[in-house]
C-alpha positions as CSV (number, residue, x, y, z in Angstrom):
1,X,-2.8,-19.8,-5.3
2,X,-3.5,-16.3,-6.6
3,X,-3.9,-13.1,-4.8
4,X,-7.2,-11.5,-5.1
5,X,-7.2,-8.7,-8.1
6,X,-8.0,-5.2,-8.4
7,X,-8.4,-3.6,-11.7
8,X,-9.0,0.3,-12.3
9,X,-10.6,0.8,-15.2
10,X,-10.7,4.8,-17.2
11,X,-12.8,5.0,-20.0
12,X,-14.5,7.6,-21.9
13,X,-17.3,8.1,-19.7
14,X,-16.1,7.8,-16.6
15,X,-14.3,5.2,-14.3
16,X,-14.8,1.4,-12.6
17,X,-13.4,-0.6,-10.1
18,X,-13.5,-4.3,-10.6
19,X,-13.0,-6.8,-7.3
20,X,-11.9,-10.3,-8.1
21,X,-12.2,-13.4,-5.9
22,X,-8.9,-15.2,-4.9
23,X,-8.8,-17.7,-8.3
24,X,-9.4,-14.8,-10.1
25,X,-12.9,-16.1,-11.6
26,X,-15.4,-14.1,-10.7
27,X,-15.7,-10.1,-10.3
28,X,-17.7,-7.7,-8.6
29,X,-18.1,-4.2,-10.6
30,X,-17.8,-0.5,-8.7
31,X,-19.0,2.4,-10.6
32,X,-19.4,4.3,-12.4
33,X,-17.4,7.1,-10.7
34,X,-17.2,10.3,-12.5
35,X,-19.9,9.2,-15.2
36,X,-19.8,10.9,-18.0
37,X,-16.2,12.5,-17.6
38,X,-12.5,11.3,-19.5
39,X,-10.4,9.0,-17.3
40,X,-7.5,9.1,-19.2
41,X,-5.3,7.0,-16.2
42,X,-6.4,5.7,-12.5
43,X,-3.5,4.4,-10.4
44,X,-3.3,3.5,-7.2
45,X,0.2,4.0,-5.3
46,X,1.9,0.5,-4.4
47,X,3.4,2.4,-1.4
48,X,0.9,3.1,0.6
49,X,-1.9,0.5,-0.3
50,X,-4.8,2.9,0.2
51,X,-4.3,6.4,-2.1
52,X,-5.4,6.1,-5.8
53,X,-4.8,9.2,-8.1
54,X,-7.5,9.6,-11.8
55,X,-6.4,12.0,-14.9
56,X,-9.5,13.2,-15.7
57,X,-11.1,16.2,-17.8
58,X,-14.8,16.6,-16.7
59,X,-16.9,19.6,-18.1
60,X,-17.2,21.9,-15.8
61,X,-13.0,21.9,-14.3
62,X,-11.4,20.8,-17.1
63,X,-8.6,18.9,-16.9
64,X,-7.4,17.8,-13.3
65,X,-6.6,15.2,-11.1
66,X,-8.9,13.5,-8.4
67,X,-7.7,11.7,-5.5
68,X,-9.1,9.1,-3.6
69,X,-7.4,7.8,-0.2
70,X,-10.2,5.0,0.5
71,X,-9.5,2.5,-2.2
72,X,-11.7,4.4,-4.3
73,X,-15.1,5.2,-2.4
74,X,-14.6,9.3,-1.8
75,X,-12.8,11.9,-4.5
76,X,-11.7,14.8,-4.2
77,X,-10.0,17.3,-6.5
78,X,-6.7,18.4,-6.9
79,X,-6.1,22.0,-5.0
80,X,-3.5,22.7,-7.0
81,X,-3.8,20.8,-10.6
82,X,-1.3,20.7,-13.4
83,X,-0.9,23.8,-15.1
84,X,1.8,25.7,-16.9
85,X,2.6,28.8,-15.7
86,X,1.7,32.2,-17.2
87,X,3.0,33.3,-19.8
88,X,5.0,37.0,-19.9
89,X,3.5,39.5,-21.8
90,X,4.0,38.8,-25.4
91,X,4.9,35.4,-25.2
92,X,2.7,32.4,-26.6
93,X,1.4,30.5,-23.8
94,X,0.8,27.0,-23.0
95,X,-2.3,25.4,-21.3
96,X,-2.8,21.8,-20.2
97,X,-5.6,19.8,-22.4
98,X,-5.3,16.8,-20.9
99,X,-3.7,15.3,-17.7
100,X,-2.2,11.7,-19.7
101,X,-0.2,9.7,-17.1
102,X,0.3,9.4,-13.5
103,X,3.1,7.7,-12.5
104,X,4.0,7.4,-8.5
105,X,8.0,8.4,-8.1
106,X,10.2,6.1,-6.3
107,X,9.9,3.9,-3.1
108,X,11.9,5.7,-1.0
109,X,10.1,8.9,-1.7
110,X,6.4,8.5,-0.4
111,X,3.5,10.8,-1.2
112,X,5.7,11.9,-4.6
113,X,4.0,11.7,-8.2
114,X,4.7,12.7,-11.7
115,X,2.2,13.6,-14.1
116,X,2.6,13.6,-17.8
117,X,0.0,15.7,-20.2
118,X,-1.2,16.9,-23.4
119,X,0.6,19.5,-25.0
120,X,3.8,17.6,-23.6
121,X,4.3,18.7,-19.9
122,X,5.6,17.1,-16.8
123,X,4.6,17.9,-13.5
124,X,5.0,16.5,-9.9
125,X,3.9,16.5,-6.8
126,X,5.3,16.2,-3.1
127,X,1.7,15.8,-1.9
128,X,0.1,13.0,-2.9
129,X,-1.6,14.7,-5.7
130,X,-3.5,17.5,-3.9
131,X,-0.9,20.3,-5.4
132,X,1.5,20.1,-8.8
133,X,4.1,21.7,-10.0
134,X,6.1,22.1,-13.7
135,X,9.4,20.0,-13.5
136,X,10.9,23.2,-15.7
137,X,13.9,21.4,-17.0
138,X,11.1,19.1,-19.5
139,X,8.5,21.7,-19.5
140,X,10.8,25.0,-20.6
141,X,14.3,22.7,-21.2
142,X,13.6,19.7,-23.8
143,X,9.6,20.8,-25.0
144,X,11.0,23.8,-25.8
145,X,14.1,22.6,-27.7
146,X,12.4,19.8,-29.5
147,X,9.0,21.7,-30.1
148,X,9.6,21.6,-33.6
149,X,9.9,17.9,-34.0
150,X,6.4,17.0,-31.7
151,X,4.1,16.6,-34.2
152,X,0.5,15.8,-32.0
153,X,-1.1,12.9,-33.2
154,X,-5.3,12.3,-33.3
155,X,-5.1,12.9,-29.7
156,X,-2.4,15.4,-29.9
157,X,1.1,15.1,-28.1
158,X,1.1,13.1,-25.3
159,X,4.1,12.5,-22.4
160,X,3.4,9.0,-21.2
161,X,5.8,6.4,-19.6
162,X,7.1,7.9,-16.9
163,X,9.7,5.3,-15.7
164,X,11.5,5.6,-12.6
165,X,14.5,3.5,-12.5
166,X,14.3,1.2,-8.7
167,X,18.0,2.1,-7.9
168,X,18.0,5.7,-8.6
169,X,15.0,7.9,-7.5
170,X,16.5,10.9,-9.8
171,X,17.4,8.5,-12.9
172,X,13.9,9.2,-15.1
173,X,12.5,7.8,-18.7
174,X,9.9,9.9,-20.6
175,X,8.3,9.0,-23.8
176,X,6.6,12.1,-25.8
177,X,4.3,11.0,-28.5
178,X,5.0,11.9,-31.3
179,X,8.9,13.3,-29.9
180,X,10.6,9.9,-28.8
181,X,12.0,8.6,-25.4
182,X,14.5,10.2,-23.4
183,X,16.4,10.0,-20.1
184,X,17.0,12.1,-16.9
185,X,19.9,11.6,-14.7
186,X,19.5,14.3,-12.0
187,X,15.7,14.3,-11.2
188,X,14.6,16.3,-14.5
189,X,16.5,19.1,-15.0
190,X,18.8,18.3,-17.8
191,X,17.5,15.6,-20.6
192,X,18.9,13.3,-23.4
193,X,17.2,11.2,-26.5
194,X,17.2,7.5,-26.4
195,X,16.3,6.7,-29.6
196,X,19.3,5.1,-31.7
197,X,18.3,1.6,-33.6
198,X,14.3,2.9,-33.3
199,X,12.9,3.5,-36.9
200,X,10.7,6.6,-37.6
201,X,9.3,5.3,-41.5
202,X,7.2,8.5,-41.3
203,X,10.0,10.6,-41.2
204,X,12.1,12.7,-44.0
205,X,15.1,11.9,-42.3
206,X,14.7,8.3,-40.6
207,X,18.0,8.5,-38.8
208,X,17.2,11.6,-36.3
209,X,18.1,11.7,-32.8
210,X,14.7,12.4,-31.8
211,X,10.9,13.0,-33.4
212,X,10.3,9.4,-33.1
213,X,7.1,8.0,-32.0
214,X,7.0,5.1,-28.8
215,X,3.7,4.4,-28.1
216,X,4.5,2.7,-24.3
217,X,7.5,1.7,-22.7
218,X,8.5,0.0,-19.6
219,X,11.6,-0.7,-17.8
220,X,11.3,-4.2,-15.8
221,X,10.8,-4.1,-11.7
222,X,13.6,-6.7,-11.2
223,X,16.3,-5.8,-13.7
224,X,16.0,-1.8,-14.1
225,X,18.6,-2.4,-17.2
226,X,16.2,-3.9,-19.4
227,X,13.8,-1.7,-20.9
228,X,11.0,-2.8,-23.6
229,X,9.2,-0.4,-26.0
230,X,6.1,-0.7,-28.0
231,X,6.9,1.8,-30.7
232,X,4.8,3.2,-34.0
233,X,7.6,1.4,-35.9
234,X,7.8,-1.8,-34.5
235,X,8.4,-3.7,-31.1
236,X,12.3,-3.2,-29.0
237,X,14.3,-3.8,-26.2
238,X,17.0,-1.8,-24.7
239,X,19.9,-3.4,-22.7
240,X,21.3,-0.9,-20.5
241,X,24.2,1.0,-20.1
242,X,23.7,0.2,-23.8
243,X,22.1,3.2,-25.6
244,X,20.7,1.4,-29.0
245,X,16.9,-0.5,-29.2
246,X,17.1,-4.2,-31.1
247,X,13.7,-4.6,-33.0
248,X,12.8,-8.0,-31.3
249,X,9.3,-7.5,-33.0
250,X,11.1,-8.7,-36.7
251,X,10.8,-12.0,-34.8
252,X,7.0,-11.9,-35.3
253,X,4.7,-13.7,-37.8
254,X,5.0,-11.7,-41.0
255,X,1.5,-11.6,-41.6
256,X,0.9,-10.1,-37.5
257,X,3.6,-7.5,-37.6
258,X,5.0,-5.8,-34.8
259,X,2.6,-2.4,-34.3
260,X,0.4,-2.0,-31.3
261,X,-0.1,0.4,-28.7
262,X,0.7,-1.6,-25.4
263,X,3.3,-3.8,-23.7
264,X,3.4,-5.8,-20.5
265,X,6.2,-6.9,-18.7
266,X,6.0,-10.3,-16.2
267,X,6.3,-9.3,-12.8
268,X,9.5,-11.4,-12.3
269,X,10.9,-12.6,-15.4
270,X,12.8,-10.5,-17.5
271,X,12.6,-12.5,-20.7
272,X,8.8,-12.5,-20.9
273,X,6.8,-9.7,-22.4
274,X,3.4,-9.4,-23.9
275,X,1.6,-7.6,-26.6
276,X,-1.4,-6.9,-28.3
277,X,-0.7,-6.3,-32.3
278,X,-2.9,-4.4,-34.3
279,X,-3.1,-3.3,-38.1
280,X,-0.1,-1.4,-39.3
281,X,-0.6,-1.5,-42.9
282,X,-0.7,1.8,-44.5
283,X,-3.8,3.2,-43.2
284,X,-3.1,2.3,-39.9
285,X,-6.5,0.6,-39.1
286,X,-5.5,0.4,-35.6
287,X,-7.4,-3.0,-35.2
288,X,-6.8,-6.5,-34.3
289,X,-4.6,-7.8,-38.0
290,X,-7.9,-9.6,-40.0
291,X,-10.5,-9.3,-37.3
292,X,-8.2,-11.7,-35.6
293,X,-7.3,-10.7,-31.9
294,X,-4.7,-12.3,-30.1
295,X,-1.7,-11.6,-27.4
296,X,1.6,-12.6,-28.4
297,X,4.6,-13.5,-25.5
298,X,7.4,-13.9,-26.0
299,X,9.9,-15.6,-22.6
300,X,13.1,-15.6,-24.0
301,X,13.3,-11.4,-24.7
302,X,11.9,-11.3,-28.2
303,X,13.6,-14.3,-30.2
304,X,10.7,-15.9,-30.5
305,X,6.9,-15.0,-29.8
306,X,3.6,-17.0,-29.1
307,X,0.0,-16.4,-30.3
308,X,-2.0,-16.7,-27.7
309,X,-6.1,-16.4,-27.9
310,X,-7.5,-19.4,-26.6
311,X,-11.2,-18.1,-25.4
312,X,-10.7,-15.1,-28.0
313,X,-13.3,-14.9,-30.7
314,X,-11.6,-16.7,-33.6
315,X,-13.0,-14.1,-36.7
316,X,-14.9,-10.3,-37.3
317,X,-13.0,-9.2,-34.1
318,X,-11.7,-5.8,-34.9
319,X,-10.3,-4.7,-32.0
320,X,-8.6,-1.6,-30.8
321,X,-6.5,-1.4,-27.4
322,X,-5.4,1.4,-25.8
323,X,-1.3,2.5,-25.0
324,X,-2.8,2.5,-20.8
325,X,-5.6,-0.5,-21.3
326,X,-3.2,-3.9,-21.0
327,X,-1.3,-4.9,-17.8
328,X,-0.6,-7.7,-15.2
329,X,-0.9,-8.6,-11.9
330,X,1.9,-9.7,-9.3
331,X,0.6,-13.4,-9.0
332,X,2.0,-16.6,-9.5
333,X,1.2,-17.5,-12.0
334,X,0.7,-13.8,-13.2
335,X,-2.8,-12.7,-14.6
336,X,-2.7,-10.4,-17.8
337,X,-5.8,-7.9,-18.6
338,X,-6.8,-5.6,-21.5
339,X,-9.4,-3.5,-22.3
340,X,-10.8,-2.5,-25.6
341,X,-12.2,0.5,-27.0
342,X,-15.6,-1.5,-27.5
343,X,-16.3,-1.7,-24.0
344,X,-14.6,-5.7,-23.3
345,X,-12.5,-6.4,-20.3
346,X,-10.4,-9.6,-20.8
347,X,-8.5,-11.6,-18.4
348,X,-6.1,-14.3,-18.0
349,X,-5.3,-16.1,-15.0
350,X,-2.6,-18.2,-16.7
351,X,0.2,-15.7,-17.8
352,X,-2.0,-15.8,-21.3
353,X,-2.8,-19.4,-22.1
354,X,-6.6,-18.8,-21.8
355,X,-8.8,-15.7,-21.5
356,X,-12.1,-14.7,-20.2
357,X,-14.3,-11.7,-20.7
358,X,-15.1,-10.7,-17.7
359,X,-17.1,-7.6,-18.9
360,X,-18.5,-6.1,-22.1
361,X,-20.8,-3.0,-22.4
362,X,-18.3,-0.6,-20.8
363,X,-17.7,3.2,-22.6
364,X,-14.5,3.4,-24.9
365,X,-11.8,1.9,-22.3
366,X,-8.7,4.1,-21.9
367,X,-7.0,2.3,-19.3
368,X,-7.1,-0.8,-17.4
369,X,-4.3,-0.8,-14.0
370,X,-4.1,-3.5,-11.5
371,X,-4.7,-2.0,-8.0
C-alpha cells in the first residue's frame, strides 16, 4: 500500500498544497497562499517533517523567502533574505531578482539550507531560513571568473540543482543556467566544471569547459555516484569518480528527441529515470513534440526508454513543463507528478503506467515537490 502524498505546488500566482488519500486517488486542495505573488520553489525539509521553506518575489518585498514551520498553515518572512553584499565605491553591484532553488543541506546538519538565485548567487543558511548568507567562494570565486560565459536566458541566469552528495556534507553540485554544472569539494569555497561529453550546439566553440546549459540535474539518494542531467543539448548520466556525461538520451525515438526541462529519479532504483520531452527543433517551441505529451522511463540507465501516456490526451496537447514542476514520491510502487504551465497537475500512482489529472485551472505552475 502507498503512503499518503503531499504535493507543494509554486506557480505564478501564488502557492497550493494538495493532500492525497492513502491510494493516492483522491485530493484535497490548500490555498492559495500568497495569491498573486511568484513561487518560484516550495520545499519542505525531510529532516524535520514539519518546516517548509517558498522562493518567492511578491510586490511589495521583493524577492525573499517565507517559512512555514506548521506544514504550511502560518508564513513568515525571512529576517535576513538573500542578498549580495554592497558593493565598494566604484564597483558594479549585484542585486538578487529572484530567489530560484532551495535545497535543504545534508542530514547530519539540521536547520541548514542553500539557496540558489537569479543573477547566479548561492546562499545558505544555519537557521532554518530566517537569515542567509553569500557562500563567497560561488558568489565572488566561480560567478565572477565565469561571468563572461553566463549568458541569462528568458528568465535570466539561474543556479538551480543544488546537490548534496549523502556521504559528504561539504561535497556540493551546482548547475548555472546558462554556465554549466560544477562541483565543490570543501563546502563551497573552491569550484570545478563538470561538463566534459555535454554538447553546447549553441556555442562558437562546442568543446569548452564550461558555458554549457543543464536545465536540472540530480544525483540518486541510494548511489551518490550516479548522477543524471536533463540538459539544453540532450539527456546524460555521469558515473562517478568518472568526470565525462554519456548522452543516454541518443537512445530516444528520433522523432521525440531528448530536450526537456525536468528529470526524476526513482526513489530506489538507480537504473530508472523519467522525463518529460518537449520541442527542440530550432525554435525551441518548448512544448510537448506534435501536441503529443508523454513521459518516457527508462529502468536500465538510459539504453532504452518507454513512452508512457496512458490517460494523457492523445493529440492538440501542447504542453510546457517546468525544470522544478515533475517529481516522485517515496512509495512503493513510487507515484510520479508534473505540473504544466497551463494550470494541470498530473499524477501517477504506478511509477508512470497510467495518469490522472488531478487538477486543472491552476496559474502558470512553477514547481510541483512532494512534501
Amino acid at each position: 500500500m502507498a503512503d499518503p502524498v503531499t504535493l507543494l505546488v509554486g506557480t505564478r500566482k501564488g502557492a497550493f498544497i494538495f493532500r492525497a488519500n492513502v491510494a493516492r486517488t483522491k485530493w484535497h486542495l490548500e490555498g492559495p497562499h500568497f495569491l498573486g505573488n511568484i513561487v518560484n520553489h516550495l520545499m519542505a525539509d525531510p529532516r524535520d517533517g514539519r518546516t517548509l521553506l517558498m522562493a518567492a518575489k511578491t510586490g511589495h518585498l521583493g524577492p525573499t523567502v517565507f517559512r512555514s514551520q506548521d506544514g504550511g498553515k502560518t508564513w513568515t518572512e525571512a529576517k535576513q533574505p538573500p542578498s549580495f553584499r554592497k558593493a565598494p565605491s566604484g564597483e558594479e553591484g549585484r542585486a538578487v531578482e529572484s530567489v530560484f532553488w532551495l535545497s535543504p543541506a545534508h542530514a547530519s546538519e539540521p536547520g541548514v539550507w542553500y539557496a540558489g538565485t537569479s543573477p547566479p548567487g548561492l546562499f545558505r543558511s544555519v537557521d532554518g531560513g530566517v537569515t542567509w548568507q553569500e557562500i563567497s567562494g560561488f558568489n565572488d570565486g566561480l560567478v565572477l571568473q565565469i561571468k563572461h560565459a553566463i549568458v541569462p536566458g528568458p528568465d535570466g541566469a539561474q543556479v538551480h540543482s543544488i546537490c548534496v552528495d549523502p556521504t559528504d556534507a561539504r561535497h556540493l553540485y551546482i548547475g548555472i543556467s546558462i554556465g554549466g554544472v560544477f562541483e565543490s569539494m570543501d563546502g563551497g569555497d573552491a569550484w570545478r566544471p563538470l561538463n566534459k561529453g555535454v554538447a553546447a550546439d549553441f556555442l562558437p566553440d562546442p568543446n569548452v569547459e564550461y558555458g554549457h546549459d543543464p536545465h536540472t540535474f540530480a544525483l540518486h539518494p541510494r548511489n551518490p555516484q550516479r548522477l543524471y542531467q536533463q540538459n539544453h543539448c540532450g539527456i546524460y548520466r555521469l558515473d562517478r569518480p568518472g568526470t565525462e556525461w554519456k548522452r543516454i538520451g541518443l537512445n530516444m525515438p528520433k522523432e521525440v528527441g531528448d530536450i526537456g526541462f525536468p528529470i526524476v529519479l526513482h526513489p530506489r532504483d538507480p537504473d530508472c529515470v523519467l522525463v518529460f520531452p518537449m520541442d527542440g527543433t530550432e525554435v525551441w517551441p518548448r512544448t510537448s513534440p506534435d501536441g503529443r505529451p508523454a513521459v518516457f522511463r527508462t529502468r536500465d540507465g538510459g539504453a532504452s526508454w518507454q513512452r508512457l501516456d496512458n490517460g494523457m490526451p492523445k493529440q492538440h496537447a501542447w504542453w510546457t513543463v517546468k525544470r522544478q514542476a515533475m517529481c516522485a514520491d517515496r512509495a512503493d510502487p513510487a507515484g510520479i507528478y508534473f505540473g504544466t504551465t497551463s494550470g494541470e497537475i498530473w499524477a501517477s500512482a504506478d511509477e508512470g503506467e497510467s495518469w490522472l489529472r488531478v487538477a486543472e485551472h491552476l496559474p502558470h505552475i512553477y514547481s510541483v515537490t512532494v512534501a
